[in-house]
MDAnalysis code that builds the backbone (N, CA, C; Angstrom):
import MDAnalysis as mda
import numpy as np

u = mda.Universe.empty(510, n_residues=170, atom_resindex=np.repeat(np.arange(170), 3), trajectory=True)
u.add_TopologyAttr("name", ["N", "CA", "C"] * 170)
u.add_TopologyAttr("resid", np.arange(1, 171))
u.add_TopologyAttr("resname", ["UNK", "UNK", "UNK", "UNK", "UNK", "UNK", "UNK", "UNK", "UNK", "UNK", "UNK", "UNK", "UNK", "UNK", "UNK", "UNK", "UNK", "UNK", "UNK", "UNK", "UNK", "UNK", "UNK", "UNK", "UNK", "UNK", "UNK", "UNK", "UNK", "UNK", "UNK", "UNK", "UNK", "UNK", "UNK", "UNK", "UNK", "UNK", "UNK", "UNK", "UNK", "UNK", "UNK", "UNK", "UNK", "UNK", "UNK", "UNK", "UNK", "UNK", "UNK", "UNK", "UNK", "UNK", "UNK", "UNK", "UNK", "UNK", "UNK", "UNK", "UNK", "UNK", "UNK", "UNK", "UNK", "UNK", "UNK", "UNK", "UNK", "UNK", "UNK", "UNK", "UNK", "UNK", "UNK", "UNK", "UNK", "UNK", "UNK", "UNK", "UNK", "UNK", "UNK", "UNK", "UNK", "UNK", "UNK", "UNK", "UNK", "UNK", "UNK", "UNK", "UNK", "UNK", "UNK", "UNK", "UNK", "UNK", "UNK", "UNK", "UNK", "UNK", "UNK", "UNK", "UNK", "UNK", "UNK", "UNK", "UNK", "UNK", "UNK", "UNK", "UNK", "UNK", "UNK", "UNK", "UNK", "UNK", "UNK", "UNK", "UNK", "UNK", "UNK", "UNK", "UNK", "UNK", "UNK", "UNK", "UNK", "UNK", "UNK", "UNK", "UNK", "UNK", "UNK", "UNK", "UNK", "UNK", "UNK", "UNK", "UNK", "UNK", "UNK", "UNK", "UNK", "UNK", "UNK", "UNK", "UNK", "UNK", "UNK", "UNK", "UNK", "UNK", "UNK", "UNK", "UNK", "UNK", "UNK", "UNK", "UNK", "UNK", "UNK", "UNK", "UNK", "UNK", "UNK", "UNK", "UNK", "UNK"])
u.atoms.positions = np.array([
    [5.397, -3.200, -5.265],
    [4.564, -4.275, -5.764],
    [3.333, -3.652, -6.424],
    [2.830, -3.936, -7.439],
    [2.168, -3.879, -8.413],
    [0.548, -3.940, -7.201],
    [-0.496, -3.119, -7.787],
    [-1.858, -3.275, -7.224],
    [-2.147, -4.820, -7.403],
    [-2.309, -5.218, -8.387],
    [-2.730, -6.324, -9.553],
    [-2.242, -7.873, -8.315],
    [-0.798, -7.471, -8.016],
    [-0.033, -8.596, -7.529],
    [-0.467, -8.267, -5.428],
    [-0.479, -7.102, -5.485],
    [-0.799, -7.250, -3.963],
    [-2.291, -8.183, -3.709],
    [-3.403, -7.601, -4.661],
    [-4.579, -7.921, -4.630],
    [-4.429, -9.707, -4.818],
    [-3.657, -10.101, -5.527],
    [-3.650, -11.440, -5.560],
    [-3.089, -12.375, -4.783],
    [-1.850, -11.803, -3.829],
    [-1.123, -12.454, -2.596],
    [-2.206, -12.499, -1.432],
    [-3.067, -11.498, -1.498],
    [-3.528, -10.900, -0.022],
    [-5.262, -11.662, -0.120],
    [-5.583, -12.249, -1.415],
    [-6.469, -13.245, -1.594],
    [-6.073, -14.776, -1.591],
    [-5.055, -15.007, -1.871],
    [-4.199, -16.252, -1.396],
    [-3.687, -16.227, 0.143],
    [-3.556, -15.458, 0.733],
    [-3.367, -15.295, 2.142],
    [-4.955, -15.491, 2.545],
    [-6.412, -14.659, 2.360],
    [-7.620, -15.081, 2.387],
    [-7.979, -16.365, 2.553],
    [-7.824, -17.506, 1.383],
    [-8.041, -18.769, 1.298],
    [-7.488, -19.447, 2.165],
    [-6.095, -19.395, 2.222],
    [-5.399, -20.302, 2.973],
    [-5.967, -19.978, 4.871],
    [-6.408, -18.798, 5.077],
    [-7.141, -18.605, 6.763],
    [-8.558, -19.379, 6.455],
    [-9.000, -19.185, 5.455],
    [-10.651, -19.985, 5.039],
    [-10.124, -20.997, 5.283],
    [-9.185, -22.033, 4.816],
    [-8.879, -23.278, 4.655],
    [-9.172, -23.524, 6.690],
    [-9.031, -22.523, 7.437],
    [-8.385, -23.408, 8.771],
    [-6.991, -23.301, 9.397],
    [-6.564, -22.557, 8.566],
    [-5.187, -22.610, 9.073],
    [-4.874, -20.857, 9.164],
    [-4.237, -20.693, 10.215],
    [-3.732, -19.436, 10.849],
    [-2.494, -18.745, 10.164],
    [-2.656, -17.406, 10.034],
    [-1.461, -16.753, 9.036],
    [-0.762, -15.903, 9.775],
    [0.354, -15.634, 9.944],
    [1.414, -14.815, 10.483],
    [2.502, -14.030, 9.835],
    [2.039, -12.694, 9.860],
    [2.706, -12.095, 9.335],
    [4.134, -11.103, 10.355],
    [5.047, -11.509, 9.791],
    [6.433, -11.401, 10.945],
    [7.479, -10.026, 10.487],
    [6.917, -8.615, 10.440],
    [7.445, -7.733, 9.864],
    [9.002, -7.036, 10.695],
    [9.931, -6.768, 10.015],
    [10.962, -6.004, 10.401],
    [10.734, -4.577, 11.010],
    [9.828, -4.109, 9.285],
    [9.947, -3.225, 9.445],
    [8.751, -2.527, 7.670],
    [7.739, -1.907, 8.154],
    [6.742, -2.306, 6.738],
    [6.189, -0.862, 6.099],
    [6.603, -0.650, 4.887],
    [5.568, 0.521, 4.459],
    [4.796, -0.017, 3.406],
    [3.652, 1.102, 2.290],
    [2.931, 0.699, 2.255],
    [2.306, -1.077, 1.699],
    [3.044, -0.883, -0.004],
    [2.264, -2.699, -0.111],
    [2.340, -3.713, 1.536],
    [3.776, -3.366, 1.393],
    [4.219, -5.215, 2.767],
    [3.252, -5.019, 3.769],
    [3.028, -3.564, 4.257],
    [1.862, -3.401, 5.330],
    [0.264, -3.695, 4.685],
    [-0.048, -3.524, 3.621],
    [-1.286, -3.674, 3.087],
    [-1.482, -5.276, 3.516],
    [-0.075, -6.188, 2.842],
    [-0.245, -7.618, 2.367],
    [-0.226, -8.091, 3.989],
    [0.305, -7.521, 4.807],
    [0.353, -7.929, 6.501],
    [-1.206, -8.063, 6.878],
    [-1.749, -6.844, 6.310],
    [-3.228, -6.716, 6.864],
    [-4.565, -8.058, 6.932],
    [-4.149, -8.628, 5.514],
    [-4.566, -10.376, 5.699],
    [-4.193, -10.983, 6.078],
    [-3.380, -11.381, 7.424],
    [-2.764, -12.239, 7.882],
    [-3.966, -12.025, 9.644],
    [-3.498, -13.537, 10.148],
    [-4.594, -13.697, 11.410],
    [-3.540, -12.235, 12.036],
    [-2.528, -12.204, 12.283],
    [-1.832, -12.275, 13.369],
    [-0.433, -11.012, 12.751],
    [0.029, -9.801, 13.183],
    [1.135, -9.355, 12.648],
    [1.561, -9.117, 13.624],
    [3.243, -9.478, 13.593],
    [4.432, -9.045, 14.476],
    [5.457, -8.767, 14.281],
    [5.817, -7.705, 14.602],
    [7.076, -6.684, 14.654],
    [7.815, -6.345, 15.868],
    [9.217, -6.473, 15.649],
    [10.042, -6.435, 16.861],
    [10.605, -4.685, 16.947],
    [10.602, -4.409, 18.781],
    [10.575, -2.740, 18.975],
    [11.640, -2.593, 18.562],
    [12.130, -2.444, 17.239],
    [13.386, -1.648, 16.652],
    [12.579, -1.536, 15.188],
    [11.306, -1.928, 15.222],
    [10.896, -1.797, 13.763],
    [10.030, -0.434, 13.520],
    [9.459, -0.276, 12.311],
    [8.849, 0.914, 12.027],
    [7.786, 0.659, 11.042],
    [6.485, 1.319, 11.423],
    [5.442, 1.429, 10.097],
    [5.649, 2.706, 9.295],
    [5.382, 2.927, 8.037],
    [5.362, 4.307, 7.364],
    [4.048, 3.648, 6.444],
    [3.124, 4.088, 6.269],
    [2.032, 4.172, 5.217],
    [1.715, 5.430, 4.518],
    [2.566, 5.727, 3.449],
    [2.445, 6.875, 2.622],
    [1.451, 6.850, 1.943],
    [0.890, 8.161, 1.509],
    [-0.651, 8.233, 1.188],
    [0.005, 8.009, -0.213],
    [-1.005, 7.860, -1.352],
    [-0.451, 8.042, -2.819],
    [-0.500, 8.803, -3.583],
    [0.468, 8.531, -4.517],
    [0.598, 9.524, -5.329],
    [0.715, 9.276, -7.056],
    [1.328, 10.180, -7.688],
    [1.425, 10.108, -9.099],
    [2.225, 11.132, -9.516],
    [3.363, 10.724, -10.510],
    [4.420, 11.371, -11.221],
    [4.197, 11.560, -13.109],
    [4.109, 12.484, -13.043],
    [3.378, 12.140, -14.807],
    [4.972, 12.843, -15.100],
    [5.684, 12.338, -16.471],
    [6.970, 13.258, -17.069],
    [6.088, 13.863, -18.718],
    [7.107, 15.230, -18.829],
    [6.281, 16.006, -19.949],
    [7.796, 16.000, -21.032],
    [7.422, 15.288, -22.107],
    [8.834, 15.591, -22.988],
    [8.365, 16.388, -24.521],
    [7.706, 17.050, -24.620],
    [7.262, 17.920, -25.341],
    [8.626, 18.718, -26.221],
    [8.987, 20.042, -25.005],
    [10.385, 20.493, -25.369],
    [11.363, 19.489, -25.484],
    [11.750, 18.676, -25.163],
    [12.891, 17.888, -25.285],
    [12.867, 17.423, -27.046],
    [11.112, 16.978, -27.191],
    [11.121, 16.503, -28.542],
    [11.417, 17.739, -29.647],
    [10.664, 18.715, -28.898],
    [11.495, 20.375, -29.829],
    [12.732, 20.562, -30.477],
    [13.333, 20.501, -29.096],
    [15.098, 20.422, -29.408],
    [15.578, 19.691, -30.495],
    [14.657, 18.555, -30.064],
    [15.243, 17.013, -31.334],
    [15.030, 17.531, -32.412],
    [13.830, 18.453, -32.491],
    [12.967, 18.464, -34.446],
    [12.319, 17.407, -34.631],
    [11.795, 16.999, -33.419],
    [10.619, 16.250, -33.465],
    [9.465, 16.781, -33.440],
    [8.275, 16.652, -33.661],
    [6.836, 16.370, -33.346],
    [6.103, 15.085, -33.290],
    [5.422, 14.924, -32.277],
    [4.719, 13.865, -32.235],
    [3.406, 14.523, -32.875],
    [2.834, 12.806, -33.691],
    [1.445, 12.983, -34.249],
    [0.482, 12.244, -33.862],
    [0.047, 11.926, -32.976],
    [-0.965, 11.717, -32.677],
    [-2.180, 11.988, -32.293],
    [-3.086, 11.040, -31.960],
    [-4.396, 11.307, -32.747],
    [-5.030, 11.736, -30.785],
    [-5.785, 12.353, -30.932],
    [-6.220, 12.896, -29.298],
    [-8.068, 12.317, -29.310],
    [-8.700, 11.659, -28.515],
    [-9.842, 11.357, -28.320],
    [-10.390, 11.449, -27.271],
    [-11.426, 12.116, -26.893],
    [-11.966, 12.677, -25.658],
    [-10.960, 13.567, -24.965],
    [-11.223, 14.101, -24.321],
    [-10.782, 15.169, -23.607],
    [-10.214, 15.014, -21.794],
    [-10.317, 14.236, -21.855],
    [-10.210, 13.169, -20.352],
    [-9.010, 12.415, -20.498],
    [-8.640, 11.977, -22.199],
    [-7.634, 10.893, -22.350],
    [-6.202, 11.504, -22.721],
    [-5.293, 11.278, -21.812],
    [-4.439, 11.866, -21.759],
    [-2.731, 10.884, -22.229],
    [-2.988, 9.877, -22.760],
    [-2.132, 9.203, -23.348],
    [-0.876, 9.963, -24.080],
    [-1.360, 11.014, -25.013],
    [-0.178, 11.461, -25.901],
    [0.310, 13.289, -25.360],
    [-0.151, 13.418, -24.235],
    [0.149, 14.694, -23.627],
    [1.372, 14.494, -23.094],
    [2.447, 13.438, -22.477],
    [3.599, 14.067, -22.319],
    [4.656, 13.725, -23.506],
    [3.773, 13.900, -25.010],
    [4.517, 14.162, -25.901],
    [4.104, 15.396, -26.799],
    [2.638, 15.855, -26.240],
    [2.419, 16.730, -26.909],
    [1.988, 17.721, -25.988],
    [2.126, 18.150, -25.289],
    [1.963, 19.235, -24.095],
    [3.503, 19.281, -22.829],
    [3.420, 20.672, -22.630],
    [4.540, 20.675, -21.406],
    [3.791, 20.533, -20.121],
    [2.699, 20.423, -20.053],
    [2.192, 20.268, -18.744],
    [0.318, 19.454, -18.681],
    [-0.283, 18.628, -17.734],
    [-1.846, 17.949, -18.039],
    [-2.444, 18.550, -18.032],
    [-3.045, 18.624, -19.057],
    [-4.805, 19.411, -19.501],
    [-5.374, 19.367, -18.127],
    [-6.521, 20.002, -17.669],
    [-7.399, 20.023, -16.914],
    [-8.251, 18.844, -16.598],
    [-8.476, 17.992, -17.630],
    [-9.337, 17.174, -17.457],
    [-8.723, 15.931, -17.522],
    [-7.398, 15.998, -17.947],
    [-6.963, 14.660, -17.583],
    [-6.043, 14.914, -15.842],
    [-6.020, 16.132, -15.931],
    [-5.536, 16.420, -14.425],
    [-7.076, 15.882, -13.197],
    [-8.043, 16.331, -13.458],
    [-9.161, 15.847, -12.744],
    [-9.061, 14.283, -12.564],
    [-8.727, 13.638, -14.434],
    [-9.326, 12.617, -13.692],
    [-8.523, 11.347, -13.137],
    [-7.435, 11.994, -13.220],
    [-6.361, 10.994, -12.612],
    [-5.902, 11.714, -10.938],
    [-6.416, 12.755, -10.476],
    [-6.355, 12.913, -9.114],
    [-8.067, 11.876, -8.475],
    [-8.763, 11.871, -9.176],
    [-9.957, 10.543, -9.061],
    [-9.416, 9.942, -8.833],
    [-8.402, 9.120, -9.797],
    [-8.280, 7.973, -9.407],
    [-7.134, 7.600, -8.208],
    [-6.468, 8.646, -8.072],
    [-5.197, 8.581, -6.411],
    [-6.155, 8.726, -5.547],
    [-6.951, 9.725, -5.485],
    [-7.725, 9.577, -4.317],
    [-9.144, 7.910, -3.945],
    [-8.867, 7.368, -5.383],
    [-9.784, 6.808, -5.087],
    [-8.938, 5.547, -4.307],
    [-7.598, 5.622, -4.848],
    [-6.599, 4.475, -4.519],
    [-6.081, 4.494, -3.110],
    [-6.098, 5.587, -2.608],
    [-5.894, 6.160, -1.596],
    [-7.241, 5.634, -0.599],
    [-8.219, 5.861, -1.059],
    [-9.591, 5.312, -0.229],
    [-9.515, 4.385, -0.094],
    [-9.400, 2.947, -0.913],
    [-9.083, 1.971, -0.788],
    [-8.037, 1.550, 0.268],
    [-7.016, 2.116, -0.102],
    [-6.139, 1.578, 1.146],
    [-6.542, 1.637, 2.415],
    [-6.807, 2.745, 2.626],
    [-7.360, 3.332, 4.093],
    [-7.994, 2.112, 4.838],
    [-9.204, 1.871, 3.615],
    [-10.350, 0.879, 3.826],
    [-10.230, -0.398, 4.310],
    [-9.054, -0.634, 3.370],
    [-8.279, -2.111, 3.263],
    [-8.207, -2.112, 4.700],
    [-7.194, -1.308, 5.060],
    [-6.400, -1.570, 6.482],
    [-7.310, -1.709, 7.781],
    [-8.550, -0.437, 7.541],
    [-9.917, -0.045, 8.617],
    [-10.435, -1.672, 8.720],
    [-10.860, -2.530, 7.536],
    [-11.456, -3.573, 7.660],
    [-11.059, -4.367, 8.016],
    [-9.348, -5.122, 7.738],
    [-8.618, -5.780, 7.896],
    [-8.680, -6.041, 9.593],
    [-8.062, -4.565, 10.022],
    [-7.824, -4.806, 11.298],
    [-8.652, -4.317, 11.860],
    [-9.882, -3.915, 11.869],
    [-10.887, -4.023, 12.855],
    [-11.145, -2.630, 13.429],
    [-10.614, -1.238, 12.993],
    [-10.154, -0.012, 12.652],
    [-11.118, 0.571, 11.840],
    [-11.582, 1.964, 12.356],
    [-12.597, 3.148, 12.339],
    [-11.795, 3.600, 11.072],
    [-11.828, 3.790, 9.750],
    [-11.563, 4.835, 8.433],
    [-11.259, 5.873, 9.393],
    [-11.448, 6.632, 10.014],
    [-11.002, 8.036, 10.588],
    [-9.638, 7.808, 11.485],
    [-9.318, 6.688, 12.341],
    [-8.732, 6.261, 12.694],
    [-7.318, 5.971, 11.780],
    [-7.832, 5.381, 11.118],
    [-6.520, 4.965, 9.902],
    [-5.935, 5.993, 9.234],
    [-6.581, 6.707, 8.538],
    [-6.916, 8.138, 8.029],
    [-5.676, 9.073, 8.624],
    [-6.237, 8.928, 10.284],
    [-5.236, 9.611, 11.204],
    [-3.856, 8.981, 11.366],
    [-3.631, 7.872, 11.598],
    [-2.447, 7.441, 11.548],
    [-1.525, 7.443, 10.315],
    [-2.280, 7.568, 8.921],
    [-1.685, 7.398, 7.944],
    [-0.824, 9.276, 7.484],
    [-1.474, 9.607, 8.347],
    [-1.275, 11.350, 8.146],
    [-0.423, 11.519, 9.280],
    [0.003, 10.833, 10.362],
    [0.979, 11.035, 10.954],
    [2.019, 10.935, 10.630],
    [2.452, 9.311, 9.661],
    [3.297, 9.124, 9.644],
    [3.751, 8.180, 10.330],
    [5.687, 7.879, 10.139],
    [6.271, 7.267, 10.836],
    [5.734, 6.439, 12.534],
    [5.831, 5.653, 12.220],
    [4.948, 4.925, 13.477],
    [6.002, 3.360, 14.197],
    [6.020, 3.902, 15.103],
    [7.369, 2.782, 16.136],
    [6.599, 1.533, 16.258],
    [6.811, 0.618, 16.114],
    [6.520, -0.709, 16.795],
    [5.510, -0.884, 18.065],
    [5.718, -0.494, 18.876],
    [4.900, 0.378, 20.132],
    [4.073, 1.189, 19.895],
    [4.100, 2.311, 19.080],
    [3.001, 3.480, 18.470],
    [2.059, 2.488, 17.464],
    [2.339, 1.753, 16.921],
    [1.613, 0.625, 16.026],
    [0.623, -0.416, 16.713],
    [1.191, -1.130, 17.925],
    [0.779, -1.778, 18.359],
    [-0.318, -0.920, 19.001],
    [-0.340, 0.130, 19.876],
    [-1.174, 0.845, 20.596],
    [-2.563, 1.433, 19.963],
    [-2.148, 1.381, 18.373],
    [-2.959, 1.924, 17.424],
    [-3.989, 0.585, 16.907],
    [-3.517, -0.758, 17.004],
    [-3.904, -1.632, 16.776],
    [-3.774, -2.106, 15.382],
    [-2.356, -1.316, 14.785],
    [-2.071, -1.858, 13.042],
    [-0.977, -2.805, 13.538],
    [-0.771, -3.546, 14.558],
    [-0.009, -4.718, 14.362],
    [-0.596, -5.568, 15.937],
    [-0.374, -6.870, 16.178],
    [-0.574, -7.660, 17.389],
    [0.130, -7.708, 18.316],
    [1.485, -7.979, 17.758],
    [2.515, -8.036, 18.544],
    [3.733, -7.264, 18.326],
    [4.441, -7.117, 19.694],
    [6.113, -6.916, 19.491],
    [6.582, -7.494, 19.993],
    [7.335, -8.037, 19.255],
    [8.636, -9.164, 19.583],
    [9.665, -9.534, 18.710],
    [10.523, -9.958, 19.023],
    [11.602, -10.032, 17.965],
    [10.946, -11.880, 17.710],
    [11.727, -12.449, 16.394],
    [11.795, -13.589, 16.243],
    [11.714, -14.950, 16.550],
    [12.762, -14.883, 17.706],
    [13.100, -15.887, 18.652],
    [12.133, -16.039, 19.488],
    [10.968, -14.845, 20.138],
    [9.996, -15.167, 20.911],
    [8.608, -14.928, 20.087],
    [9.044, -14.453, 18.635],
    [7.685, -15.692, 18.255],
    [7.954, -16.740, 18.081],
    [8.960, -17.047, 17.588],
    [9.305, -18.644, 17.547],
    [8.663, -19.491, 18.658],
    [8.902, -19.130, 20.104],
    [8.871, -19.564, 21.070],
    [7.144, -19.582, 21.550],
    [6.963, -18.716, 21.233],
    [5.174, -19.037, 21.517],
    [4.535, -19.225, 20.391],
    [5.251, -19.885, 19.203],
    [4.330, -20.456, 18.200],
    [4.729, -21.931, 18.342],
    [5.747, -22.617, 18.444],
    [6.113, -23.346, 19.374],
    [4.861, -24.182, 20.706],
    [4.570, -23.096, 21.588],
    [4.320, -23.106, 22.588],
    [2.378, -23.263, 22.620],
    [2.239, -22.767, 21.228],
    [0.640, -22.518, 21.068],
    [0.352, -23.679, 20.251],
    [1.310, -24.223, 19.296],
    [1.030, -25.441, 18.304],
    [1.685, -26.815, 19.407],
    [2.066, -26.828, 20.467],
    [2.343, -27.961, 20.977],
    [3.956, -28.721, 20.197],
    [4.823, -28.006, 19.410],
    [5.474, -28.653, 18.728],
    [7.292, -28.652, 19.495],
    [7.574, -29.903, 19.385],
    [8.700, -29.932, 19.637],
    [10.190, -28.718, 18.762],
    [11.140, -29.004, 20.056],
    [12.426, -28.182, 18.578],
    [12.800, -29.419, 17.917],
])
């Protein structure tokens, strides 16, 4: 899922808890967006056969330079500032320096964010998150203990105590 589209589910999840009404998020099994978009919800639950993974981020740049060689191509384009790296994987086999700088800025900055997201969300120390996100793989139980989810339970017994908390008949 797109930054653009998480940021906009997980502010519609926002409103609708402003409104008064309680959000539940009911995971299988979550890495990073579905766990980000969990993080606005009152309430997350996952049943012990599930798993967290929150991979830190990253970036894949492709270089087709030689390939365009082979063809008897050249690309012509026009290069502006030294930072802007638009026509380098047609005109370089590998990123300049400075567009290498400034797009590890921006993973790490994306990377901060998340961290943040999750630290604030759930009520979680940045160093804390930080640490779990550098562990890795995380059980249902290892999650809960960490405090990146509320509950474990399978389905049927949230069903049963949402049920049981709203007063509602089957």
């Amino acid at each position: 899922m797109a930054r653009g589209k998480l940021n906009e589910l997980s502010e519609a999840v926002v409103r609708v808890r402003a409104s008064g009404k309680k959000v539940y998020a009911q995971l299988e099994s979550a890495m990073g967006a579905q766990y980000l978009l969990a993080t606005a919800c009152d309430e997350i639950v996952m049943p012990e056969s599930g798993v967290i993974l929150i991979p830190g981020v990253r970036l894949e740049a492709g270089f087709y330079k030689e390939l365009l060689d082979k063809l008897g191509i050249e690309a012509d384009m026009i290069h502006m500032g030294e930072a802007k790296g638009a026509a380098e994987p047609f005109t370089r086999t590998s990123m300049s320096e400075p567009v290498k700088e400034n797009l590890s800025a921006m993973v790490d900055d994306h990377f901060d964010q998340m961290i943040t997201r999750i630290a604030t969300n759930r009520n979680l120390r940045v160093e804390e998150v930080r640490a779990h996100v550098d562990q890795g793989l995380l059980t249902a139980r290892q999650a809960r203990a960490a405090g990146l989810i509320d509950h474990v339970a399978y389905p049927d017994a949230v069903r049963e105590r949402l049920s049981t908390d709203y007063g509602a008949d089957k």
